[in-house]
C-alpha positions, 0 to 999 in steps of 0.5 A: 477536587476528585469530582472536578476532574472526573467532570472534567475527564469525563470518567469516573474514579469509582468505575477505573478502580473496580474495572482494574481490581483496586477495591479497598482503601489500601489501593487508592494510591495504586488506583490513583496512580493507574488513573493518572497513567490512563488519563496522560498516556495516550497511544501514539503509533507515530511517536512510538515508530520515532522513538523506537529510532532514537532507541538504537542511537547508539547503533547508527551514530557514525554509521551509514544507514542502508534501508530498503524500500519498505523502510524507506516507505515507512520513514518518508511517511513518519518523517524520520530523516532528520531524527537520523541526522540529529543522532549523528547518522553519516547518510542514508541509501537504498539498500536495493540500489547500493552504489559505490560512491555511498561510501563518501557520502557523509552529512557531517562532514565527516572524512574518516573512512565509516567503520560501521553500516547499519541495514534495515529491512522490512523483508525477511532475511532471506528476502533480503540476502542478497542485497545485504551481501552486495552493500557488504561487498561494496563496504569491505572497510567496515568492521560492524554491520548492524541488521535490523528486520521488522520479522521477529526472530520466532516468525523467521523459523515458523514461516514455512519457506524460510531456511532458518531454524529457531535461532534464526538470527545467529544462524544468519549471522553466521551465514552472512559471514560464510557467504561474504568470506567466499564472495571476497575469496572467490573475486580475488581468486578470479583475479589471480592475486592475493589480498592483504590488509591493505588492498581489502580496503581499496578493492573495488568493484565496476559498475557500482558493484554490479559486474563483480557480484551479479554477474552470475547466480553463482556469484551471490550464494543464496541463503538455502544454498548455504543453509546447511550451515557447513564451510562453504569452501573448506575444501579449498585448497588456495584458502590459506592464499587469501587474508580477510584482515580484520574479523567482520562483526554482524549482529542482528536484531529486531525492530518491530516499529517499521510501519506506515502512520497516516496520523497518530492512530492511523497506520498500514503496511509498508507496501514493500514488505514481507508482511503486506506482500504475503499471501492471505489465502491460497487458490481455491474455491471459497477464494478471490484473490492472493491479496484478500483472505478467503471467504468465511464460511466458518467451515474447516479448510480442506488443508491444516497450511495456515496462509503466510501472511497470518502467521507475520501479521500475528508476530507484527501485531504482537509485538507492536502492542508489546512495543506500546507497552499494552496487553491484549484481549484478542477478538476476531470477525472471519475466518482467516482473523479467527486463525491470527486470532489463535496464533497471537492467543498462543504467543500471549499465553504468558505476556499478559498476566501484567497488572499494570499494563493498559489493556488493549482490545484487539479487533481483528476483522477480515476484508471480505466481509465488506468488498463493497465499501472499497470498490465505491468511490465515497466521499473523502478527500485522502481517497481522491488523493491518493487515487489521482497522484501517481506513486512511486514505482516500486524498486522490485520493477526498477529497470536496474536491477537484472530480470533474474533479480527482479522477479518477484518472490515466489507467492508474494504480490506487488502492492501499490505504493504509498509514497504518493508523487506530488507534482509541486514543480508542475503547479510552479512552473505553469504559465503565469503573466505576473511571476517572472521565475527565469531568474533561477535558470539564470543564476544556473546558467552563471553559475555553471559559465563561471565554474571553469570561465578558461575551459568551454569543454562540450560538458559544459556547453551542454549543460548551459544548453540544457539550462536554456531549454529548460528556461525555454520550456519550464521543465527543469524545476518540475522534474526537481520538485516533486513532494510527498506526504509526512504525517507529522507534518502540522499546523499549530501542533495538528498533524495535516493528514489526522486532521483531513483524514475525517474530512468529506471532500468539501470540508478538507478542501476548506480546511486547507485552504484555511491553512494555507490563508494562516500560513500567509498571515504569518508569513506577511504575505498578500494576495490578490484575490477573492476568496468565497467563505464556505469554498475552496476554488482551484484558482484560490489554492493554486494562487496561495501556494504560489505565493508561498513558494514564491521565496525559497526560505518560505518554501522550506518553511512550509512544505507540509501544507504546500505539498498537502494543498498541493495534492488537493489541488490535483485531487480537484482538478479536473481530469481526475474529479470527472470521472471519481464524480462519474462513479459516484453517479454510477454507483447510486443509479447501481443501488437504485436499482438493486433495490427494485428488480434484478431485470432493471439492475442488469440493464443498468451494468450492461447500459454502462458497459456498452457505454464504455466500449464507445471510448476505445483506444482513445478513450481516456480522452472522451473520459477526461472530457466527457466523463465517460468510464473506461472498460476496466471502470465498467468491469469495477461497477460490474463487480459492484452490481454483482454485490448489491445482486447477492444481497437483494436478489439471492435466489432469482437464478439458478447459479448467479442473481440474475435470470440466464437471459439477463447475463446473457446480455450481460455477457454479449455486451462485455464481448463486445467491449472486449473487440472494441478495447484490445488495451485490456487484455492486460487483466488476467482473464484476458491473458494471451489475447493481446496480438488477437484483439488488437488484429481484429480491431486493426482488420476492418479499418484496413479491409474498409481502405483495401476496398475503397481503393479497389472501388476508386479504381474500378470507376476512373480507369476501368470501363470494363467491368470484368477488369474490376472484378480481377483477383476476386477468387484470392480475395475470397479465400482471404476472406475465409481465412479472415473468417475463421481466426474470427471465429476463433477469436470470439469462442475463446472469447466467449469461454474466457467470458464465461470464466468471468461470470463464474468468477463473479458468481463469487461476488453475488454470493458473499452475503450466503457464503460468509457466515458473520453476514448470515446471522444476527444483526448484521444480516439484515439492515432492519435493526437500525432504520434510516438511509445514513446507516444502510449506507455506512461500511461494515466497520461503521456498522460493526463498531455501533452493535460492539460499543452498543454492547450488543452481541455480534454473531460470529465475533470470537473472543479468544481467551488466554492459558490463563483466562481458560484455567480460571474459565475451566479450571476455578469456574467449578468453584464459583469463581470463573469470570465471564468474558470480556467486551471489546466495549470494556477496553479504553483502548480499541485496535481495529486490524482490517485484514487485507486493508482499509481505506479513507472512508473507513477511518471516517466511518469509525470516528463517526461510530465512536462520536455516536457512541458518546465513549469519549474514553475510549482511543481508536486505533486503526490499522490495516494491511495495506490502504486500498483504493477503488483502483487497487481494488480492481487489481486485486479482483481482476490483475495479477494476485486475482484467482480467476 
C-alpha cells in the first residue's frame, strides 16, 4: 500500500523521515503522520488572506468596515467582498473618502444606529492618523473602533521616522483618544455651545466633514504633535464645560494578510501601502532609483541607515510564513536582500526551533541584478494586459482630497495601481446591427417618468434627458460597467488568472476563448460564428462575450471570465499589440546587434531614437497607426542597449560601452528628439524646460507665417522695393534676441544630456558593479549552451543552478542563534551540521525585491518543470508588479536618482 502511494505521490516514505529526523520504528506513527501533513497541506496565499478575514468575524460582525486604498486593492484582487457580508458586515467604505451618509449604509437592513466601526490600513499608523481621526469624527455614536494595520507592532517603533516607541499599539491608542477628545472639545468650543449625551450623536459636520476638521492643520492634530503622550488640553480652562458621553473604546491590532495574489502562490504588495511605497535605497552613487535597491557591489555602504522598505519588508515576510504556519531557512542573492536577510535572522532566532512545522526556503533576490528582463516586452499575456488597460488612480492624487493633504509622505514613491479598469461597458455598447440594447435606457427613462408622474421638477426633466442622450450616444451603461480582476474567480474550480499567468500571449488567448465556448454550453447559448482551432481572433471573443452579457442574470453569473476575456480582448486590440509588437522587434534587432560590434549597437539605438522624434506632438497617432515608438519608448530601448553594451562591450570606452564618437551621435540624436517632442519634459532629467521647448517648437512655425505674409505683401502691393524692406533693422534685433534663448536652450540641453549619458553609464555597468553577476556560473552563459537558456531572466537561470543543487556564488545562507551554536558551539565535537540547500526544502518562497513580473512567473514554472521536483511548491513573491512602462517611471520619472 506504502509503495502505491509513494508511486502515486512521487515521494519516498524513506527520504521524508530521514529529512525530518524520524530514524527508529518508534517514529513511524509521527513520520507517518508529518507525511500526510506534507502531502494535503499545500500553501495557498489566498486561502490564507480569507481566512485570516473570517479570524476577526467577531470584530466586523455589526460594524461598518473602513479600508483604506491599500486594502481596498488587496480585497478586490482576492475577492473578499462577499466574505464581509457573509459575516454580517453593515458596509464597506473608503477610509481616505469618509463621507457623512456612511453612517446609513447597511447591506442588512439593519436600522440600529452602528455601534461599532472597524478600520483597516495597509499604512502606518502615523500615515494613516489623520483619515482615522476624521471617520471618528464623522461616527461620534460609536462606542468601539477597531484598528487593524498590516505593520506589526515591533516595525512601528523600528521604522526610523515613526513616533512610537516599542509599545506602539497602545501608544496609539491612547493618542487617538487624546486627539479625538480635543477635535470634539475644540469644534464645540468653536461653536459657542456645550455638548451632552444627546447632541454628541447628532453633531454633524458640513461638507462631508471636511470644513469642520480640515479646515486647517490646526484642526487635525498630527501624530508627532502629540507624541509626547501629555493632556493635550489639560490646561484648558472650559474643559469641565464639555461631556464626551460614553467613554470611546479604541484597540489595535495587527493584521499581517493584507497583500495582492494573483493566483494561490502569486502575490505582491498593495501598491498603496507603507511597504511598496517605502524606499529601497537612498541616493548615491551605486543607486538608480527610490524604488529599486542599489547596486550590489558586496562592499559596506558609506553609512550604517539600513533603507525603510528593509526593515517593513522583513516584519511583513516574517509574519506572513508565521502566519502560513511554516519556519524559515533564509537565503539571500544582493546586498540590500542580504541586510532583509539579517533582519528576519535576528527576529527568527527563537520561532523556528518548531519540529512539527513545515520548513520553508526563503529566497530573497534583488531586482537589479536583472533590470533587463522587465524593461523587455516578453511574450506573456498578463504583461500586455495589465500594460494596455488603464489603472485606477490613486487616492493620494484624488482631486478631493486638499493639496496640503494630498502630498505624498516624505521619502515614499507613488506606485502604480493594481486594480486594472477593464472596459466591459465599451465592448457592450459598441455598434452592432443585430443587438437592440435601447430597451435599458428606456426602461430608465419609465422609471424615472413614473416616479413623481404629478411633479415635472427640472431634476427630473434632466434626468430624462440625460437618459435620451445616453440612448443617443451609447455612454450610459459604459460609464457603469467597468470591471476588474479577482483572482479567485474560476472555471471548474481553476482560478482564471493562475491558469494564464503561464501562458504565452497565443496560448492564453486560446485558453480563454475555450472558456468562453464552455461557459456558452453551459448557459444553452448559441452563436453565429466561425471559430478557427488553434486561434483566438478578436471578432470570435468579442462575439461570444456579447452573447454572454446579452441577459443580466448571465451576466452576474459569469463575470470573472467576461471581464478576463474582456481584458484580453483589449490586450489584442490593436492600438495596443502595434507597438508591444514594435518593441518586441526593436528588442531582438538591439540584441542582434550587441552581439557583433559596439559601433553597429549604437547605430541602431540612435536609427530608433531618430526615428521617434518623427512622431512629434502628434505621435501617438503615427504609432497606433504605424507602429512608430514614441521619445520615452526610444529612451526605455536606449536603457536596454546600454544593458546589452555593458555585458558584450565592457571596456570599448573609457567611462561608458561605447567609443566618445559613438555617444557623440548618440547624444546629438536625442538633442535633437528633445526640440521636436517639448511633451517630454515631464521626465526628470528634463525638469524645468517645459515653457522652453514648447517655445522653441512653437517659434518656427509662426516665424515661417510672419515671413510668408511679409513676402505676400512685398509682391502684390508693393512696386518699390524699399517699401518691403521697411522695419528690417527691428527685425534683425529680434532675431538676435531669438538666437540667443536659442542658444541658451541647447547648452542647458546639452548639460541635462550629458547628465543622462552619465546616469546611463549606471546601466552599462552592472554586470562589473554586481558581484553575484561577477563570479561563478552566472557571469557568463557558457555553462549552459543553446539560445532558450541565454534568453531566460535571471530568476529562470538562478532557480535551474539552485534545484540543480549547483552552487551559486554570492547566495548567502543565513543561519539562525540556534544553527550558529550547533555550527560553532558542538561543531568542535563532531557534531555540527552542514548548511542547508534551498533544494532541500519542499517548499520554495522566491521574494524579488523591487518587484516581478508576468514573464518571471513563466520563467520559474518552466525552471521548477525542468528540474523534474514535482515535490517541490514555488511560491512567488514581489514588491510590486512592474511593467515595461513602470519600469520607465522608475529609471526616468520622479523616484529616479538622475
Amino acid at each position: 500500500m506504502l509503495s502505491k502511494i509513494e508511486h502515486l505521490c512521487n515521494v519516498s516514505f524513506e527520504a521524508l523521515f530521514v529529512k525530518n529526523g524520524f530514524s527508529s520504528d518508534s517514529d513511524l506513527s509521527d513520520g507517518f503522520s508529518l507525511l500526510v501533513e506534507d502531502l494535503m497541506a499545500f500553501v495557498d496565499v489566498t486561502k490564507s488572506c480569507l481566512d485570516s478575514i473570517r479570524q476577526i468575524s467577531e470584530h466586523i460582525e455589526d460594524a461598518i468596515v473602513y479600508l483604506d486604498a491599500g486594502c481596498t486593492e488587496s480585497f478586490q484582487l482576492v475577492g473578499a467582498f462577499p466574505i464581509f457580508l457573509d459575516l454580517g458586515v453593515r458596509a464597506v467604505c473608503s477610509l481616505e473618502n469618509t463621507y457623512s451618509l456612511d453612517v446609513v449604509a447597511d447591506w442588512n437592513g439593519n436600522y440600529d444606529p452602528a455601534k461599532k466601526i472597524v478600520i483597516m490600513t495597509s499604512r502606518l499608523l502615523s500615515d494613516a492618523h489623520r483619515y482615522i481621526l476624521r471617520t471618528l469624527s464623522m461616527h461620534q455614536g460609536v462606542l468601539f473602533c477597531s484598528i487593524f494595520t498590516s505593520i506589526s507592532e515591533v516595525a512601528h517603533s523600528a521604522y526610523p521616522d515613526s513616533p512610537l516607541g516599542p509599545d506602539a499599539f497602545h501608544e496609539y491608542e491612547s493618542l487617538l483618544l487624546q486627539d479625538y477628545e480635543e477635535l470634539i472639545e475644540n469644534s464645540d468650543l468653536k461653536s459657542g455651545r456645550s455638548v451632552d449625551n444627546n447632541t454628541k450623536e447628532n453633531l454633524t459636520f458640513e461638507d462631508e466633514g471636511w470644513s469642520r476638521v480640515t479646515s486647517t492643520e490646526e484642526d487635525i492634530p498630527s501624530l508627532e504633535a502629540s507624541s509626547t503622550g501629555k493632556n493635550l488640553y489639560g490646561n484648558n480652562p472650559r474643559q469641565k464645560m464639555v461631556d464626551l458621553g460614553p467613554k470611546l473604546i479604541v484597540s489595535v491590532h495587527h493584521f499581517p494578510m493584507i497583500l495582492c495574489p494573483f493566483s494561490p502562490k502569486v502575490f505582491v504588495l498593495p501598491s498603496e501601502g507603507s511597504i511598496a511605497e517605502a524606499c529601497l535605497s537612498a541616493e548615491n552613487e551605486d543607486s538608480l532609483s527610490a524604488g529599486l535597491p542599489s547596486l550590489s557591489t558586496g562592499l559596506p555602504s558609506d553609512g550604517d541607515e539600513v533603507p525603510p522598505a528593509a526593515t517593513l519588508t522583513a516584519h511583513f515576510l516574517y509574519h506572513l510564513v508565521a502566519k502560513m504556519d511554516l519556519k524559515m531557512e533564509i537565503f539571500s542573492l544582493g546586498d540590500l536582500s542580504k541586510t532583509i536577510g539579517k533582519i528576519l535572522t535576528d527576529m527568527s532566532s527563537l520561532y523556528d526551533v518548531g519540529r512539527r512545522k513545515r520548513t520553508v526556503g526563503l529566497l530573497l533576490i534583488d531586482r537589479t541584478l536583472d533590470l533587463l528582463t522587465p524593461c523587455c516586452h516578453g511574450d506573456s499575456l498578463v504583461d500586455r494586459i495589465f500594460s494596455a488597460l488603464p489603472r485606477k488612480e490613486r487616492i493620494s492624487s484624488s482631486t478631493s482630497i486638499k493639496s496640503s493633504q494630498a502630498q505624498l509622505i516624505p521619502g515614499s514613491l507613488e506606485r502604480a495601481s493594481l486594480e486594472v479598469q477593464i472596459p466591459i461597458g465599451e465592448i457592450l455598447t459598441e455598434e452592432d446591427p443585430e443587438i437592440d440594447d435601447s430597451g435599458l435606457s428606456n426602461r430608465i427613462e419609465a422609471f424615472l417618468c413614473g416616479w413623481d408622474s404629478y411633479n415635472s421638477a427640472p431634476e427630473m426633466v434632466d434626468l430624462i434627458n440625460l437618459c435620451k442622450k445616453a440612448s443617443d450616444q451609447r455612454i450610459f451603461p459604459a460609464e457603469l460597467l467597468q470591471g476588474s480582476l479577482v483572482s479567485t474567480e474560476s472555471f471548474r474550480g481553476t482560478p482564471y488568472l493562475e491558469a494564464i499567468l503561464d501562458r504565452r500571449t497565443k496560448d492564453g488567448a486560446i485558453l480563454v476563448k475555450k472558456w468562453l465556448q464552455e461557459t456558452l454550453r453551459r448557459e444553452n447559448m448559441s452563436t453565429y460564428v466561425k471559430t478557427r482551432p488553434g486561434l483566438a481572433s478578436k471578432s470570435e471573443l468579442k462575439t461570444m462575450i456579447k452573447a454572454l452579457a446579452k441577459r443580466p442574470s448571465s451576466l452576474i453569473r459569469n463575470g470573472g471570465i467576461i471581464q478576463l476575456a474582456t481584458a484580453a480582448l483589449s490586450a489584442l486590440d490593436e492600438s495596443c499589440s502595434v507597438r508591444w509588437d514594435a518593441f518586441i522587434s526593436a528588442e531582438k534587432i538591439l540584441s542582434v546587434n550587441a552581439g557583433d560590434t559596439s559601433q553597429s549597437l549604437a547605430a541602431q539605438i540612435s536609427d530608433l531614437i531618430n526615428k521617434s522624434a518623427f512622431a512629434g506632438s502628434d505621435g501617438k497617432k503615427k504609432e497606433l497607426s504605424h507602429g512608430l515608438l514614441s521619445f520615452q519608448d526610444a529612451l526605455l530601448l536606449t536603457i536596454t542597449g546600454y544593458i546589452l553594451a555593458g555585458e558584450n562591450f565592457p571596456t570599448s570606452g573609457s567611462s561608458g560601452p561605447f567609443s566618445w564618437q559613438e555617444e557623440h551621435f548618440l547624444k546629438e540624436a536625442i538633442l535633437d528628439a528633445i526640440l521636436e517632442n517639448p511633451s517630454v519634459a515631464r521626465l526628470k532629467f528634463l525638469h524645468g524646460l517645459t515653457p522652453e521647448l514648447e517655445a522653441k517648437l512653437n517659434k518656427p512655425k509662426s516665424d515661417v507665417t510672419k515671413e510668408t505674409s511679409i513676402d505676400h505683401l512685398d509682391i502684390d502691393d508693393f512696386d518699390d522695393e524699399q517699401w518691403g524692406k521697411w522695419g528690417d533693422e527691428d527685425e534683425e534685433n529680434d532675431n538676435k534676441e531669438l538666437e540667443y534663448d536659442d542658444m541658451q536652450l541647447k547648452l542647458e540641453l546639452r548639460d541635462r544630456v550629458d547628465t543622462l549619458f552619465k546616469y546611463l553609464h549606471k546601466f552599462s555597468s552592472l554586470k562589473s558593479k554586481n558581484r553575484p553577476l561577477r563570479e561563478g556560473p552566472l557571469a557568463s552563459e557558457s555553462n549552459l549552451t543553446g539560445d532558450p537558456y541565454t534568453n531566460k531572466g535571471l530568476l529562470y537561470k538562478l532557480l535551474t543552478k539552485i534545484l540543480g543543487k549547483f552552487d551559486v556564488p554570492g547566495l548567502e545562507y543565513h543561519s539562525s542563534t540556534v544553527g550558529r551554536l550547533f555550527k560553532s558551539g558542538f561543531g568542535r565535537f563532531g557534531l555540527g551540521q552542514a548548511n542547508p540547500s534551498v533544494a532541500d526544502q519542499n517548499v520554495i518562497l522566491v521574494f524579488v525585491v523591487g518587484g516581478i513580473n508576468g514573464v518571471e512567473v513563466q520563467e520559474a514554472h518552466e525552471a521548477l518543470s525542468e528540474s523534474g521536483r514535482p515535490d517541490i511548491e514555488l511560491i512567488l513573491g514581489g514588491t510590486t508588479f512592474l511593467t515595461p512602462d513602470d519600469m520607465l517611471d522608475l529609471l526616468l520619472g520622479q523616484p529616479s536618482y538622475i
